[in-house]
C-alpha positions, 0 to 999 in steps of 0.5 A: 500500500501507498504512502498516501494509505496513511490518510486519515480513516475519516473523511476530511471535511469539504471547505464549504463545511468550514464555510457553512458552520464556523466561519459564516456565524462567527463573521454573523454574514450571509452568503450573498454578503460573503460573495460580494465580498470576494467579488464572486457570485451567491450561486457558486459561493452557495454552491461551495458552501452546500458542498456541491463544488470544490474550492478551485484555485481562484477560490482559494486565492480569494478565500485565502487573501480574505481571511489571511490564511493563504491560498494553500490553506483551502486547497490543502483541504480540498485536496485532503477530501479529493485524495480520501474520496479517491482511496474510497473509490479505487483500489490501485495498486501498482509495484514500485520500481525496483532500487537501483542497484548499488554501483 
């Protein structure tokens, strides 16, 4: 098995998860004033929220510089649940390649 099997046996929760329960009641916003803010619209911001979409790299610039915590912050979450989703839904297993031989 990968190095990639030591993921977390849970699934990491999606971005829009943080969005939805922490970070929109802590601010008191909606999500039509959270869009307008990162200049994006309510229909994919509502849509990330609900979990319906990824963070995509634009997103996560706009996520990041807005709440100062970077843009690999929110892409590191989304790949956590990308990279977890996909070790659910296939079992590869490739060889690794042999060591090379000593000279």
């Amino acid at each position: 098995m990968g190095a990639d099997r030591d993921l977390p046996k849970f699934k990491p929760p999606h971005p829009g998860e943080y969005l939805r329960l922490d970070v929109l009641p802590e601010l008191g916003l909606t999500i039509t004033q959270m869009a307008d803010h990162l200049g994006v619209s309510r229909a994919s911001l509502s849509e990330l929220v609900n979990e319906k979409r990824s963070v995509s790299l634009e997103m996560a610039q706009r996520l990041g510089q807005a709440f100062g915590n970077g843009t690999r912050f929110w892409m590191t979450l989304q790949l956590q649940r990308d990279i977890w989703e996909a070790e659910q839904e296939h079992d590869i297993n490739v060889k690794p390649f042999p060591k090379p031989k000593a000279a």
